[in-house]
Each structure stands twice: as C-alpha cells, then as structure tokens.
N, C-alpha and C positions, 0 to 999 in steps of 0.2 A: 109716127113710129111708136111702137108697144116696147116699151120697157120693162123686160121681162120681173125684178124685183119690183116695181111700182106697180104695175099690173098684181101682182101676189099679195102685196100689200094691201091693197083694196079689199082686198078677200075680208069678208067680216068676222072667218072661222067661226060661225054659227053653230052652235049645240045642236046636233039632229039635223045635220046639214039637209036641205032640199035636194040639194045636186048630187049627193049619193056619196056612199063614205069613200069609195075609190077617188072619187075624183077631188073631194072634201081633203083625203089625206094627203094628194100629191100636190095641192095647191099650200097646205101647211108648209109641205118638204121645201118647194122653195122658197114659203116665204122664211124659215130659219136657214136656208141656206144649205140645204143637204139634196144636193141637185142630183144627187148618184140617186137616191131612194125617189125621188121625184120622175126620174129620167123612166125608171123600170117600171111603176106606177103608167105618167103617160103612155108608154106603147101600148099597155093593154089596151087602152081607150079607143075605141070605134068614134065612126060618126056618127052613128042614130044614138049612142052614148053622151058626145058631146051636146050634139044638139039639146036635149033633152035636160042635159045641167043646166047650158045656158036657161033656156026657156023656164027652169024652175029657182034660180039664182033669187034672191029676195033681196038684192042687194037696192038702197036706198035711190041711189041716180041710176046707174046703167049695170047691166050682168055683168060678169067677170068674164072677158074673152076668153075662154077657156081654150077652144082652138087654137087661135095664136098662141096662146100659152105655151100646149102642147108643140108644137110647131119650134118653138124657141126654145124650148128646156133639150129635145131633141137633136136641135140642130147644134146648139153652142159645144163649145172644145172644152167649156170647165165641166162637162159633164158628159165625161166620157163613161166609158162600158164600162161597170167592177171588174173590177181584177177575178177571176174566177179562184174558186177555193172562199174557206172558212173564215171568214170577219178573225179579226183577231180579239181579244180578251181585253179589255179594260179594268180589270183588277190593279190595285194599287194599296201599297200598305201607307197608310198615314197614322203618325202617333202609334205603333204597336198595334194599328187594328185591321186586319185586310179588311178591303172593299170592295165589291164588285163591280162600282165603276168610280170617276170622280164626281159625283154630281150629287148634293146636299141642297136639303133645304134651307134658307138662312132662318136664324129667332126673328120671328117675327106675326106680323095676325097672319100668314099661309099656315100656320101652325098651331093651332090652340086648342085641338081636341083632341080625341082618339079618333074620330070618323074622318077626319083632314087627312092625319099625317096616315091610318092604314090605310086608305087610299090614292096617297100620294106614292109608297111605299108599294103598292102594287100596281102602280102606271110606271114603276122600275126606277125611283130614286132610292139610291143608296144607301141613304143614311138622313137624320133629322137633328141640326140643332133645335129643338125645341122651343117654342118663348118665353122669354126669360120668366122665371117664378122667384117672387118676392114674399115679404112677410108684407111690406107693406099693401095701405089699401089701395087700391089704383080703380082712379076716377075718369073716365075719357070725355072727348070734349064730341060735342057736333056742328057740324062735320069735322072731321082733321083731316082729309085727303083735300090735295091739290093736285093740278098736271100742269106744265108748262109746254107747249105746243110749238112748232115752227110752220106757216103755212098747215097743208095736210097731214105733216108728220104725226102721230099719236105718243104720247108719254113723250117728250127728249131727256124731260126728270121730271122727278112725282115727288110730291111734296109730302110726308108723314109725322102727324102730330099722336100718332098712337103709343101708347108707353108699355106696360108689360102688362104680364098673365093677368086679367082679371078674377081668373079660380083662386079660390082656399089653396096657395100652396099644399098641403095635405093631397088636395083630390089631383091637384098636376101630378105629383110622385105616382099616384097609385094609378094615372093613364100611363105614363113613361114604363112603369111596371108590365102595365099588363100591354103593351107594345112590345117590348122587349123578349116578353114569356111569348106573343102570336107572332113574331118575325127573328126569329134568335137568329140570324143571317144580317141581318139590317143592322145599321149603326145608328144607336139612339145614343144622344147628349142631351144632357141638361144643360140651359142656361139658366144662371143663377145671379142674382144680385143682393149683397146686405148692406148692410149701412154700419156692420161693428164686425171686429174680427169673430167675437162670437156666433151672428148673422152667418155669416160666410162660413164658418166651419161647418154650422149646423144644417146649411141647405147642402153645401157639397158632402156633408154625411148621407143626409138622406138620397142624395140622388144614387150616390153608390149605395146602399140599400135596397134601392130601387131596380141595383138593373142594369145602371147604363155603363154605360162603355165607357163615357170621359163626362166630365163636367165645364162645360164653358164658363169664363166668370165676363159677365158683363161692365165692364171698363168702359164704355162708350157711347149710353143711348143721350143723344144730345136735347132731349126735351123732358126730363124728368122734372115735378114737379116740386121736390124738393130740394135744393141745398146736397153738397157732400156726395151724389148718388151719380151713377151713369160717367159723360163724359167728366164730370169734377174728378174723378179719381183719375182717369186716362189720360189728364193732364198734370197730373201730378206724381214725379216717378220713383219717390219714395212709396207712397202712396201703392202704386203698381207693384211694388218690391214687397211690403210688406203681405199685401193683401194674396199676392200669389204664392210667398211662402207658405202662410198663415195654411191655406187651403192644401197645398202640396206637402206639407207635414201632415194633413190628417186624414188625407185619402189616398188607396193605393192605384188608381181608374187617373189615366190622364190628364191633366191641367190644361185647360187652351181658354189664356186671356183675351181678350175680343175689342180689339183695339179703336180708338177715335181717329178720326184724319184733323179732327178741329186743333192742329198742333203746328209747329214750322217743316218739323222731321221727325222720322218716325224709329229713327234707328236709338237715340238713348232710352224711349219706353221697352221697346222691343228688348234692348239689352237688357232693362231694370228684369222682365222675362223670363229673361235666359238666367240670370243670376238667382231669381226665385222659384229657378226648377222647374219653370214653365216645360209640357209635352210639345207645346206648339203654341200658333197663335193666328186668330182672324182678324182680316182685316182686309177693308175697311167699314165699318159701321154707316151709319148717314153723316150729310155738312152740311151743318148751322148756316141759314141761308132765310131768308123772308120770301116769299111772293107776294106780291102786290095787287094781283087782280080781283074783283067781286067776288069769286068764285074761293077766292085762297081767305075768305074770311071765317073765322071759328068765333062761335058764341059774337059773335057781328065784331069782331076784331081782329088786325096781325098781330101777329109773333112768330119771332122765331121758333125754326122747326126742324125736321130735317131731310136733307136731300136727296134722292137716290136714280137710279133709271142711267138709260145710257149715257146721258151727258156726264157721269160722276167716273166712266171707265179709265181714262187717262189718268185721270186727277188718282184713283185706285191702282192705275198702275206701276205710277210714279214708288209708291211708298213701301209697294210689294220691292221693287227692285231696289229702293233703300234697305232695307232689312237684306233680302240675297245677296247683293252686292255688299253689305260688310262682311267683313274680312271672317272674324269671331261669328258672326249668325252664320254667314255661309257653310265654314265648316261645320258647324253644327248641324246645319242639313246634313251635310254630306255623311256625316257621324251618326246619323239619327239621332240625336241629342234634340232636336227642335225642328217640326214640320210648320209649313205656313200653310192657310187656309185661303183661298183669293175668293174676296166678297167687291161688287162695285159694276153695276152693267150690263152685268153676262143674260144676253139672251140666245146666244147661237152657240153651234160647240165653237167658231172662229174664236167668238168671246174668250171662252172657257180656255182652249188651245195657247193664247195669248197668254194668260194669268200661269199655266202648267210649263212654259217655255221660258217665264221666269222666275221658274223654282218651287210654284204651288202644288203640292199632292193633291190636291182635292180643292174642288170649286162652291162656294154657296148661291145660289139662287134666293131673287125675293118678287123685285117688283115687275120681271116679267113673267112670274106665277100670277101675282096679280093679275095681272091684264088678259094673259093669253091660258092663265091653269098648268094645271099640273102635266098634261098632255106633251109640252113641249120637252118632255126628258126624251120622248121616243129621236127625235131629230139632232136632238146631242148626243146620243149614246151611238148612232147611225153615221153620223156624218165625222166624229172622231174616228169612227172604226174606220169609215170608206178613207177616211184622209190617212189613217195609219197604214192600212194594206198599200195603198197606191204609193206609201213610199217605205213599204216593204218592213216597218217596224212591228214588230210580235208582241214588247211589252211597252207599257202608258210608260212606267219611268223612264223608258230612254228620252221619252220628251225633257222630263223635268229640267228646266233649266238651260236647257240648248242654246238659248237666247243672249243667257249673261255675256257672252264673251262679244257681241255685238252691239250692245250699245256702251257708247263712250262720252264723255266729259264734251261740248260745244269745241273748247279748244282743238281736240285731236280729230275734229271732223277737217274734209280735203276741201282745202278752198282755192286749191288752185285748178282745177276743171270743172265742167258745168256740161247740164244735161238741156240741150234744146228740145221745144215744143214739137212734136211734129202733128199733122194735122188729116187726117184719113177723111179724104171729101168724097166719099161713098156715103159715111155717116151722118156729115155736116149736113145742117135742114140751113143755114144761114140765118139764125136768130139773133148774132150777134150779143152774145152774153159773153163770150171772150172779149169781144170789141169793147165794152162797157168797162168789163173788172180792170182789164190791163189799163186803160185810157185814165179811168179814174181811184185805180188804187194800185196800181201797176206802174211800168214803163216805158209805156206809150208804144208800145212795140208789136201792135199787132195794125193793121192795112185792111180795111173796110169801105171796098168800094159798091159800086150800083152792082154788078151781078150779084152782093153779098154771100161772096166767097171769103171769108177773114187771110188773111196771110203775115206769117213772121216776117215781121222784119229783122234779119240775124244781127244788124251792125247795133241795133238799141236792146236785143233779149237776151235777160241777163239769166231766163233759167229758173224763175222763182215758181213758176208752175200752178202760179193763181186761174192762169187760164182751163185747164185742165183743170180744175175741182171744178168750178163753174158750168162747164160744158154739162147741158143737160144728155144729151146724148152721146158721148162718151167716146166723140169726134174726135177728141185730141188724147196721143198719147206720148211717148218719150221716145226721142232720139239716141243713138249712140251718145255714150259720154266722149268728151274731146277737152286737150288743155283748152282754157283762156287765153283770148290774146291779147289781153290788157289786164 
C-alpha cells in the first residue's frame, strides 16, 4: 500500500529536477503538506507526462511512483478543490512593522551574506533576522554539524556547533544596509551580541544606522566559546533586565531579546523583557544536548552543542505558551506592548499555524532551510492561505492565539470518559504492529489471531491510543467518546 506522505518523502527535491518542474513542484507540495497546491499541479499531468518522470527520476533505489502519487493526492478528502475566489492576504503587523506574511529567516549560517538573504528575500520570505554580529573574533570548528536520524526519517534534530557572524562586524552593517536600501518592503533585523553594556549599545546603534527595522539581542546561543556571552546571559535575569534596557534606551527601532530554552521556565526571563522595554521576543534558540555518534565528533571530540529540527517543536511549544499564557505577557500582546517570535521545528505551514495559534506574529525558520532551501516558503505562504480561505478567515491575526483558551492544566483534563480504538479492515494489511505495542507496552487488549485480523478487546481497552500511532497504515482510528464503566 503507497503512502501517499512517505512516498513524497523519498522524493530527493533535486536541483534541476529530471522529472520536470511541474511534476518536481507538486511532489514538494505534498511533501510540506499543501495538498490544495499539489492537488491542481496533479490534474495537469497526463500520462505520457507521468511516465516519462518516472523513467527520468534519479532516485538512488526505485523512482518515485509518481502515478500513484497523483492518483492519491486526487482522490483523498484533505485535498479538496480551493475554494474559488482570491487567496487571502497574510500580512500581519509584528513589533510596529507590517509584514507581508509570517515567515522569517531565523539568525543563523541560512543567513550571512547579501547573496543568501536577497535571495531568500525574493523566493518570498518576509523578513530576516540576520546572524548574529559580534565584535568578537569567532573561530568555527570542523565539522559542527550533526543529524540524529530514526530509521529512514532524515533530520528528527540537527545538531549545531556554529556561533556567529564570521564578518568584520563593520562589513555585516553595511550588507544589512544595502539590503534594506534593495528591499525597503522586507523586514531586516540585526542580531546582535556584546559582552559590555557598551558592546550592546554600540552594535544596536549601528544597526539602526544601518537600516534596520529592529535589533535582535542574542540572549541564547548555547555554544559560545567564551564565558558571559550567549545563553550565560539568558539565564540570568538580571542580566536580561539590564542588558535589554541598556539597548532600549538608546535606540528608537524595536527591541526583540532571543531567548534560551536551557532554563526550567520561561515566563520570569520573558518578564525580566517586558520590564526592560523589550518590542517582543524570540524564541526558542537551540538545547544544550551531546550526540554521541562518530559522525557527531568535532576536531575528533564531543561537546555539547546545540539542538534543533523537528524533535525540539513541542519542547518550543511548551515555552511559547508560558509566556501567552501569563497573565501580564498576554495582555501585553493583546496591547501591543510585546509580540512573540515562534522559533523551534517549523517546516510546514502546519508547523508555523501551531506556533501563530499560540499567540506568535510571526514565525522563524532555520534548519529546515538547511536541508530543503529557501524554496520551501513557496508551500507555507500557499498552504496557510488555502487553510485560511477554506475556513473563511481574511486576516492571519484572527489566528493569533485561537488556541490559548484550549489547552489546560493535566488536572482539568476529563478523566471520566474514554475514546475507543476502532479499527477500518479495508486498511489493515495485518502486520500486527498494534498486536505488539499494546501486548508489550500497552494493555493487553488487542486479539491476534491466524486470519491476522487484530481485534479490541473493549472489557481490557482503556483508550490509551498507542495502538493507533503505531499503525503503519493508518488502519486504526477513534471511536465515539462514551462514559467509563469503571
């Protein structure tokens, strides 16, 4: 059986694809998840079309079924017809600056020249924090990239031993400059890191000097080489107080501190913040984490480093909705007194949609630029539009936040009903991978006999639903909810 996102995923997205950019771009569409732009893409495609991908596919084992493909993106129900009529607008004002959509680059090596970010900047993102520019001299190691893998998955988290700008601070001002004079539309920030209040006043002078629109202060990089710099300040929330005043007293452009997760919680920095004037704030930066593999060794040794890629999205989400959810930060959104940035994961607009439903303006991107380029803004900017019209919404901030009033405290969750398994044997291939999880890390509650047809047993299923993530093919799905009878 073809699994239509597994199938996508194989896809290599090859530069100069062989199989043709039509069919090149609708295999992207689904692999982020923008099945509307995918779906209108497929019908053009003939068969002498198809065929003719396949046969020129360079993929390393086997082509990319492209047929089935089409066949699946077609037939399925989450990929119905657009709504007819004009995509809506994703403009959004964060920190006092409209946007034309939410989608940033985060500070980081995606960003370190002028040939990167005006090209990034004209494949349609938004705006750039830039990487961070220090006085200091910054030495990199070889290699500092790692990937931590599961099975065939690529990237789950990427491991980053990079630290900031290599440029003469000097010549970073004068690209952020003449970025800002070739894209006056586009939102350029500087990040910035010093090591004295002096340091800090004098780069976020220069950056407004330069051009930009706000000044990021770097609070968070977790592998600096020195003492005092990066996350040491971001866990320390005097520290955060002083150093965001210091800066917000002498520029009149934005403030947005860029916060660590290497902390327990994120709401007393956040607050230190808000009290030193902060415009906003990003977050979350990478987590202090080792890898262990041959592959994860730098200058033939570990260290810590830091973490990022999809495994880090919960862990980001978690801290996003500490800050919304206090009481003092929330209003401050709602005041415009204080916007949040949501960094951690995002590679689909799903991603991104998540992060803006808990209160973010605007989203940053990094290490699925890495992997996949700059290219993949075209399938967030598309597949937010399509999800906005199909549920009739005109402007992005009516998202912002929609979410808060839905998640609650473990306690106030209903523990007196439960949702059973049910089990669609149209789908079932009977591999018995439910039979397995529930038996050995479950409740013993599923029935695996010779025809290997799994079946609930209701008197032992308590509803935990291990079965169903396990299910490779997507055989199992949820019952009506009913009280407990015990």
């Amino acid at each position: 059986m073809l699994h239509l996102n597994e199938e996508a995923a194989r896809c290599l997205l090859c530069k100069n694809a062989p199989c043709g950019e039509k069919v090149a771009r609708a295999i992207r569409a689904v692999r982020f998840d923008n099945l509307w732009t995918a779906r209108e893409l497929m019908e053009q495609l003939n068969e002498e079309e198809i065929e003719a991908a396949e046969k020129a596919c360079i993929h390393f084992d086997r082509p990319i079924r492209i047929g089935e493909l089409k066949k699946l993106v077609t037939d399925t129900q989450a990929a119905e017809q657009p709504t007819a009529g004009e995509l809506p607008s994703l403009e959004i004002n964060f920190c006092d600056m409209v946007c034309e959509n939410p989608f940033f680059l985060a500070s980081s090596a995606i960003c370190t020249n002028y040939e990167m970010v005006s090209r990034a900047l004209e494949a349609g993102w938004a705006g750039v924090f830039y990487k961070t520019i220090c006085k200091q001299d910054i030495r990199e190691v070889s290699p500092r990239f790692d990937a931590v893998r599961k099975e065939s998955t690529p990237f789950v988290g990427f491991r980053n031993m990079e630290q900031l700008s290599e440029n003469p601070y000097t010549m970073d001002f004068d690209i952020l400059h003449r970025l800002k004079t070739n894209y006056p539309t586009k939102r350029i920030i500087a990040s910035i890191m010093g090591q004295t209040e002096e340091e800090w006043i004098e780069l976020a002078k220069m950056a407004e000097d330069a051009g930009c629109d706000a000044v990021e202060l770097n609070f968070s990089c977790p592998q600096m080489r020195l003492t005092g710099l990066g996350s040491d300040i971001g866990q320390n929330n005097e520290l955060i107080l002083f150093y965001t005043s210091f800066v917000r007293n002498a520029v009149k452009i934005p403030v947005i501190p860029k916060m660590t997760p290497n902390i327990m919680s994120m709401t007393t920095p956040a607050l230190s913040c808000f009290f030193g004037g902060a415009s906003g704030i990003s977050a979350i930066n990478t987590i202090k984490s080792i890898t262990m593999s041959h592959d994860a060794e730098v200058s033939e040794k570990k260290t810590v480093s830091g973490y990022s890629g999809k495994a880090v999205k919960p862990i980001a989400l978690r801290m996003i909705y500490e800050m919304t959810g206090n009481p003092i930060l929330h209003k401050a959104g709602i005041e415009k007194h204080m916007d949040i940035s949501g960094i951690g994961g995002i590679e689909t607009w799903r991603d991104a949609l998540e992060f803006i439903q808990l209160g973010c303006r605007n989203v940053q991107v990094c290490t699925a630029v890495m992997q996949y380029g700059y290219r993949i803004v075209d399938d967030m900017i598309l597949g937010l539009q399509h999800y906005m019209q199909e549920r009739g919404i005109v402007e992005l901030k009516k998202l912002v936040g929609e979410e808060l009033k839905n998640i609650v405290l473990p306690h106030d969750l209903d523990r007196e009903t439960m949702v059973l398994p049910k089990i669609d044997r149209d789908k079932c291939i009977g591999c018995g991978r439910c039979y397995i999880s529930c038996h050995d890390g479950g409740h013993q509650a599923i029935d695996f006999g010779e025809d290997r047809k799994p079946k609930i047993i209701g008197q032992k299923c308590v509803g935990c639903h291990l079965c169903r993530l396990v299910c490779p093919t997507g055989a199992i799905g949820m019952a009506n909810r009913m009280k407990k009878t015990k």
